[in-house]
N, C-alpha and C positions, 0 to 999 in steps of 0.2 A: 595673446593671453591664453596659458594654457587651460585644460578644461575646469580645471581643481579653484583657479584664480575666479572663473565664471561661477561656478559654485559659491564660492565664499564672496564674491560681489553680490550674487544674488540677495544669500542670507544676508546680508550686511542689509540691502535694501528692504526687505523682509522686516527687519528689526527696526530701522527707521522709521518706517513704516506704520509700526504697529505704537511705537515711544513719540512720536507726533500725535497720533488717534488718542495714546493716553495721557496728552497735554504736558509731554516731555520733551526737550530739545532734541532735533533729529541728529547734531551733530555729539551726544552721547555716543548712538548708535556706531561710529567711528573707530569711539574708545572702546568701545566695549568688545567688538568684532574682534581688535587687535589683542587684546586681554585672552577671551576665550580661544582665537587661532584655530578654529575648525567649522565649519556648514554645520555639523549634525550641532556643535555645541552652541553655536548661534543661534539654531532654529529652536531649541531648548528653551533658550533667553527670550526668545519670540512669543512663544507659547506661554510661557510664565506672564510676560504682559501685556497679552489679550486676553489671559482669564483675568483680569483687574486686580491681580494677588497683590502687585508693588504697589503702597498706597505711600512711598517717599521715597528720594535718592537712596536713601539709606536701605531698605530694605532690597532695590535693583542691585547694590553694590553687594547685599550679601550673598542672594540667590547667584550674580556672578561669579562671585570666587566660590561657593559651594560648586557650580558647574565645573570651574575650571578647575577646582579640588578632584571630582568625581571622572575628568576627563583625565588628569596627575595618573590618579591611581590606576585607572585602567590601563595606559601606557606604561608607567612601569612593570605591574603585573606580567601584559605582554612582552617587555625587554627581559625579565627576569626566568619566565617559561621560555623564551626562545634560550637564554643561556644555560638551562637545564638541559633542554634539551640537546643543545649540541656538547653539554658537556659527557650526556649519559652515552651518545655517540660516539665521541673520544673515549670514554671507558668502553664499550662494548666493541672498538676494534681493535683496542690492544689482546698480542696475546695470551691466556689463561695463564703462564707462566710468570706475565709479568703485574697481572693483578694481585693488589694488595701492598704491593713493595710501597 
């Protein structure tokens, strides 16, 4: 198991954990893991209900796709600045002669 799968088994358990304490099925925790696809965004979902916020499925299902919206846009962001940046790259090694064409 690499280190990244130990991480995300942890939070998995973490979240189980915490959705049994608040008199929810632990095998949610399962689905939900697999949904959000990250430790940092798992442990999010963690946090959200040990503060008692989720008072229905309904409201655990929103705060998830909110996280995994908020996890969306961060990674593209990141995809989008990396391909600026190597595109500004490719422009600044051409040379001056052939900028603009």
């Amino acid at each position: 198991m690499t280190e990244y799968q130990l991480q995300w088994s942890r939070a998995r358990d973490r979240l189980a954990a915490a959705l049994t304490k608040a008199g929810y099925p632990a095998e949610l925790s399962e689905l939900m893991a697999k949904q959000l696809k990250s430790p940092r965004a798992i442990d999010r979902m963690t946090e959200y209900v040990r503060h008692g916020y989720a008072r229905s499925m309904e409201m655990l299902a929103d705060e998830m796709l909110a996280i995994r919206a908020d996890a969306d846009t961060w990674r593209e962001k990141k995809e989008s600045e990396d391909a600026q940046e190597k595109y500004n790259a490719y422009l600044n090694s051409r040379p001056p002669e052939d900028v603009g064409e």
